[in-house]
N, C-alpha and C positions, 0 to 999 in steps of 0.2 A: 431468357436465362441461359446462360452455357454452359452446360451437361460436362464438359472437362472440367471447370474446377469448380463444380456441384461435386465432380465424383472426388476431385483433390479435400475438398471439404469432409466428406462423407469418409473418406481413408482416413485422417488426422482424429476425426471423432473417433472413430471406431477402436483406434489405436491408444488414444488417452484411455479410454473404458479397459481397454484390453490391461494395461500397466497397472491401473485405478485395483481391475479385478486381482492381479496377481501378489499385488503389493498389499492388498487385506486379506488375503487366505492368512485363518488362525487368527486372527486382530477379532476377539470377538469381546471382547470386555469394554466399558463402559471410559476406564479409564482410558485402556488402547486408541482411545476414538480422539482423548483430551490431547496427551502428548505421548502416546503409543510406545508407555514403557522406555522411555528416554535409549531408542534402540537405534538413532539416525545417526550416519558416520557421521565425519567431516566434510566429505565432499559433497552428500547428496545437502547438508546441512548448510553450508555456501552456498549452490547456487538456489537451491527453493529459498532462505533467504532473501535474495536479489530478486528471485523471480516472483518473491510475495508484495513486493516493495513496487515492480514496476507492473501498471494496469497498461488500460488502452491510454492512459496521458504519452505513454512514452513514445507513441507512433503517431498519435493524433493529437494531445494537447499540448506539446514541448517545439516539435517542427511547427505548429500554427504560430505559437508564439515569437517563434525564428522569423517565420517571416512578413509575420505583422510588424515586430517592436525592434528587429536586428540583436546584436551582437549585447545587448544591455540582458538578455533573455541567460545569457549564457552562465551568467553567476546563478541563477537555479540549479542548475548543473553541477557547479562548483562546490556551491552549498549544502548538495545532495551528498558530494563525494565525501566530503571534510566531514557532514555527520554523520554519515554511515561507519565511513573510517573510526570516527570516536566510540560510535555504538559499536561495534568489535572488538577492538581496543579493551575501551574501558566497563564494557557491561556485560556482554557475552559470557562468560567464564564466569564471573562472579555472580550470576543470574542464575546459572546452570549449576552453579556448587550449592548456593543458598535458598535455591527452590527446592531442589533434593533435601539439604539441611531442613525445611521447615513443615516438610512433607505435603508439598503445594503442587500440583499441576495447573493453575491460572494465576494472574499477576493479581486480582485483588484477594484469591486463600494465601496468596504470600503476606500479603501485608498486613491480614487479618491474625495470621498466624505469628509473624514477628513480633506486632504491637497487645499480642492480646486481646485481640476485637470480636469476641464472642458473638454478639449479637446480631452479624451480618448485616450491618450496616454499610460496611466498605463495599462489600459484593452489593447489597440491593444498592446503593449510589453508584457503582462503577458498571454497571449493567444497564443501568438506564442511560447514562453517558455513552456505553460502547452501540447501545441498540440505536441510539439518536444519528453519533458521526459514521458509526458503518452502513448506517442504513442510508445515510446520502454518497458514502463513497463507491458501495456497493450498486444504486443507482448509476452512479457516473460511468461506471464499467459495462452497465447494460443499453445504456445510452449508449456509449462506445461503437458496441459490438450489432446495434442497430443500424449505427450507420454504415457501419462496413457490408450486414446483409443487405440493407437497401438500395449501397450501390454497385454492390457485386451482384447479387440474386436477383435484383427488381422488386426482393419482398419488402413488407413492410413494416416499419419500426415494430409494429405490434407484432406479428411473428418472428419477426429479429430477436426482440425482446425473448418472448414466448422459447425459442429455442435456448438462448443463453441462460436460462433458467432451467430446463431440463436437465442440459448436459451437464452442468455446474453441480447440479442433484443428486442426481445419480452416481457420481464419482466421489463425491463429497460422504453421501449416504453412505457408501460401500464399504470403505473401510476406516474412514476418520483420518488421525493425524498421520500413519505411515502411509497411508493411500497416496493422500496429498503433499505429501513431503515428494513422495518417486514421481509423481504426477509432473509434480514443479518442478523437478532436476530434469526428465525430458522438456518440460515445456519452456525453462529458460535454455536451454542450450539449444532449441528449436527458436525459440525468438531471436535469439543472438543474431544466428546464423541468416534469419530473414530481414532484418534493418541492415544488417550487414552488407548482402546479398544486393539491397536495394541501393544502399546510398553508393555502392562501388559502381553500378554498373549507372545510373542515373550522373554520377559524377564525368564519367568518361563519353555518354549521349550528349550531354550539353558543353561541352569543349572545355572543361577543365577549371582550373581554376582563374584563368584570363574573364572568360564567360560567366563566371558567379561575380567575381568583382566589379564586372560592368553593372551587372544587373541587380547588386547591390546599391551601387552609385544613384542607379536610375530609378531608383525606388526612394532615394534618399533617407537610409536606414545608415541610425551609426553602426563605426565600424571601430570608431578610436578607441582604445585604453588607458588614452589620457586624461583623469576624471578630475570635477573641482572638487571642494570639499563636500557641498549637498548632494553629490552626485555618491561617494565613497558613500555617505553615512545612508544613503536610499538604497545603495545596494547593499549593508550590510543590515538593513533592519528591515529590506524586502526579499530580493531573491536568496540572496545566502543565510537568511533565518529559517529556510525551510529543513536546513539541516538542523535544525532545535528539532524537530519534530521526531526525530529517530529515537529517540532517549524515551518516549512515550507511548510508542508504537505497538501496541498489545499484537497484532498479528506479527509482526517482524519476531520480539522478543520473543513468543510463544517458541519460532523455531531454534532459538540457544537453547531454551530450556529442555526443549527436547531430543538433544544432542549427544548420543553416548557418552564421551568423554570430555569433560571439560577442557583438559590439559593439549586436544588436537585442536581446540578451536583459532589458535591462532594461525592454523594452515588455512582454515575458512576463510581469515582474515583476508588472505593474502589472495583467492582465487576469487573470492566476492568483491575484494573492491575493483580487479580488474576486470573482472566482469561486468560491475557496473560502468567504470571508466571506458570504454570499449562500448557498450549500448550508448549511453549518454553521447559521444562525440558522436554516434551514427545517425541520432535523432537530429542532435545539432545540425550537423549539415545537412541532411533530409531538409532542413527547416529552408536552409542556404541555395542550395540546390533550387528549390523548390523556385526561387526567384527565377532565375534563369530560364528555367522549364516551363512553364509557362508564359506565353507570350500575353495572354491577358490576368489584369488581377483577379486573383480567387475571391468569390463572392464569401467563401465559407471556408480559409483554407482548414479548419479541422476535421470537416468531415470527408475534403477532397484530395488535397493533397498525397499523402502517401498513398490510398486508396488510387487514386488514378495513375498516378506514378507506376505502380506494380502494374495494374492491369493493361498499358502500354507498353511497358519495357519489354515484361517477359512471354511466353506461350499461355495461352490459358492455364494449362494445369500446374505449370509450375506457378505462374500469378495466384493459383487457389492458395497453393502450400504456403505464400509467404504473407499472404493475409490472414492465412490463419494463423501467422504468427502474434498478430495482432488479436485474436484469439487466445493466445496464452498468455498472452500479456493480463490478460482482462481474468480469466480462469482463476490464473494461479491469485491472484490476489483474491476475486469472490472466498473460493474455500479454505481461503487463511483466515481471514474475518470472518467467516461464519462459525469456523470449527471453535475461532475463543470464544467469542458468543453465546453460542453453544453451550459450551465447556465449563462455561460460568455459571448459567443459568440452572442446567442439571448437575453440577457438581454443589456450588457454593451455596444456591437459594433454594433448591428443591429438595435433593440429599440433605445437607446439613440444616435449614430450616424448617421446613418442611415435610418430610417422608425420610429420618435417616434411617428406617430399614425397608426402604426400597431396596429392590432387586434388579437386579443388570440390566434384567430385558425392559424395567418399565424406567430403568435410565437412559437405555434409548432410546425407551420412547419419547422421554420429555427431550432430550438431546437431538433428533431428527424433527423434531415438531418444530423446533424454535429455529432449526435453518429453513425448515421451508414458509414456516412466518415469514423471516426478516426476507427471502425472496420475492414473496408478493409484495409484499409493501416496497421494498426497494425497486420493484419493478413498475408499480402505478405512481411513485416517484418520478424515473424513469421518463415515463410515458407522459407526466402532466407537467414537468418543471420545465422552463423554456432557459434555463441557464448552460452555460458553458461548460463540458467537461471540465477543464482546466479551473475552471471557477468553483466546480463542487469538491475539486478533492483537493484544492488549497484550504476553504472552510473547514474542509473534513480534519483535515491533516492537523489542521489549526487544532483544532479543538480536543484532539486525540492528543496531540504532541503538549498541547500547557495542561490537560487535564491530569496524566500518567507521570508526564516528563520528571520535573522535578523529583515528585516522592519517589522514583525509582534511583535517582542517583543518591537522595539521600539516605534511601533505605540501604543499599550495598555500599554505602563507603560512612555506615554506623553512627550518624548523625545525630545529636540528641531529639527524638520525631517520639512523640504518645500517639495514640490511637485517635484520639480527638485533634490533634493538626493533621494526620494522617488523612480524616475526613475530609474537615476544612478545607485543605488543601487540595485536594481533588473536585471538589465541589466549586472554592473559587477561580482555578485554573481555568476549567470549560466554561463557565460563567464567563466571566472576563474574555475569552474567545469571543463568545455564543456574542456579546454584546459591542465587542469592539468592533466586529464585523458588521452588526447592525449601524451602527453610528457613520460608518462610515467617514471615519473623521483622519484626513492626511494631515498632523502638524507639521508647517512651514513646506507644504507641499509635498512632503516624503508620504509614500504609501509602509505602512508599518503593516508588517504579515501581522495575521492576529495570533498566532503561536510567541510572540514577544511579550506583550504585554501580558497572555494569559499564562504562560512558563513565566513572570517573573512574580504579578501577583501571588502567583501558584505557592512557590517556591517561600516568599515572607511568608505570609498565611499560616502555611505547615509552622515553621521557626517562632513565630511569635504565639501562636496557638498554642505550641508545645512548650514552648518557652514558661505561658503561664499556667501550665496547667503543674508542668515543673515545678514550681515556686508553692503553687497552692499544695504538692505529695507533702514536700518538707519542712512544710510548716505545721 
């Protein structure tokens, strides 16, 4: 084990905890914990955004895919950018007006609230959906951060694991939504700065750009952007569908809604998407790079590549600091999906169905219970599943993005939607995910993300549900 970036490790922790502590002094209410009094600038509000959006895929399952599949990989990217841009754009601000308007701090008491849906149906259906996809995405981030202690410390996944649960805990525990909003504003502009850091100096050890092209050739990975027609329509309905997914995103949205003012969020816009723009091309070629730099093929390039990468280029201690970039990568996302979770559970199903004169303390209590649930179990997840990061939080993402997706674009751009397609529609999005993924079925050879089929099912369902339900009021 080498004791400089054990200690670079042990600094980075210490220091999250320290921000975690400063940024919940006074955040003592129940609600504080949900979306913490809608009291988060713009800025801090852009980059935890980005930095709740990007786990350990972006260091470890994005450069793997670079350099397995080539430059075909890069439209994920693309697809990420263009949706993200849209969720800004077009939902942010009117999320952030219309949750305040309905008096909601989570995305299914808004919907409950617009449509009328007394009986908490929408929250118990949309709780069990969030507990199912976060609890596999939330695994994939502890897988993640596994492999990075396994081959940086020599421990092993099971205390890799084991730690990335603690710290996630604890800082999560402490203050709720502004803890982890200032949490995520250091730790993406600390991840930034370490993909950055790597792919710059990685770029200039292996000779440049002469040197990656060779070694692209010699791998025989495409490189061309000249596509045929099946080629266009495989990458519009595979990697660039991943941008559907943002319109869906119960952790991303969570932090518009919890944004001071609505009327600053399109400066978010503008510092999020270049911020994600900026990460993404550094993974990318990380991915690139990565051919070059090693002279043999990687058996496993996800758990090795950027991981070896750093711990050769740089001194020990600074290699600590930029793996644990990779660390916040993985962080910020765990305590976004936990805290709506969470937020759900003790606000919509517990409070309102169950105990509505419960009292603060014993809404925290149910509120810290259900993160450190969905931690264990994402963590024996974790430990027992033999699949692919990249592979759990494309499912994940699927199933979050057709499940949410649709009814939230209809719900803020006033769609004719009753309470009853409201369901439906939620119910057969994930469904339709959940199943297309199983089938496993490419027609005419294209792989279709299952955020396609389950966003479009999703989306009739709602409209034709409400449609007749419509018909049956006025009659």
């Amino acid at each position: 084990m080498n004791f400089s970036m054990l200690i670079s490790f042990g600094i980075y922790v210490l220091f999250l905890l320290i921000i975690g502590y400063r940024a919940s002094r006074g955040r003592r209410a129940s609600t504080d914990l949900v979306l913490g009094e809608r009291s988060v600038n713009w800025w801090v509000t852009a980059i935890s955004a980005q930095a709740a959006d990007m786990s350990s895929w972006l260091f470890m399952g994005l450069p793997a895919a670079i350099y397995l599949h080539g430059a075909i990989d890069i439209w994920v990217a693309v697809g990420l950018i263009v949706g993200m841009w849209a969720s800004w754009h077009f939902l942010a601000a009117p999320i952030r007006r219309e949750t305040e308007q309905y008096h909601a701090s989570t995305l299914p008491s808004y919907f409950e609230n617009k449509y009328h849906e007394s009986a908490g149906r929408i929250s118990a259906v949309s709780a069990g959906i969030m507990a199912f996809f976060f609890t596999l995405y939330i695994a994939a981030g502890i897988k993640g951060v596994g492999y990075i202690l396994e081959g940086t410390f020599g421990l092993s996944r099971f205390w890799g694991g084991i730690m990335t649960v603690v710290v996630t805990l604890i800082y999560t525990l402490m203050g709720g939504f502004v803890a982890a909003a200032w949490v995520d504003f250091f730790q993406g502009i600390f991840l930034l700065g370490a993909i950055l850091l790597t792919t710059i100096v990685a770029y200039a050890h292996v000779g440049g750009y002469s040197a990656i092209m060779s070694a692209v050739q010699s791998h025989h990975l495409p490189l061309s952007f000249s596509l045929s027609l099946k080629t266009i329509l495989a990458i519009i309905a595979g990697p660039v569908a991943w941008g559907l997914g943002y319109f869906g995103m119960p952790h991303i949205l969570s932090k518009f809604m919890g944004a001071d003012n609505p009327e600053q969020l399109y400066k978010s816009k503008y510092v999020g998407i270049i911020w994600q723009s900026v990460a993404l091309s550094a993974a990318i070629m990380c991915g690139f790079i990565g051919l070059a730099y090693f002279s043999q093929p990687l058996a496993s390039p996800e758990k090795t590549l950027f991981i070896t990468m750093a711990i050769e280029l740089f001194p020990a201690t600074v290699a600590g600091l930029i793996i644990c970039g990779i660390l916040s990568a993985t962080l910020s996302t765990m305590n976004a999906q936990m805290l709506v979770l969470a937020g759900i559970v003790s606000q919509d199903l517990f409070h309102k169905l169950y105990a509505p004169h419960a009292t603060r303390n014993e809404l925290k209590q149910v509120f810290r219970a259900v993160i450190i649930a969905v931690a264990v179990v994402a963590f024996l997840i974790a430990w027992f599943d033999s699949g692919t990061i990249f592979d759990l939080v494309e499912f994940a993402w699927g199933g979050l993005g057709a499940s949410f997706g649709p009814l939230t674009i209809l719900a803020l751009y006033n769609a004719p939607v009753t309470k009853e397609g409201a369901l439906a529609g939620i119910i057969a999005g994930g469904v339709t995910s959940l199943c297309w993924n199983m089938m496993h079925y490419e027609p005419y050879g294209i792989h279709v993300n299952d955020v396609v089929p389950g966003f479009i099912v999703g989306a009739l369902v709602i409209l034709v549900i409400s449609r007749i339900y419509i018909k049956r009021q006025k009659q």
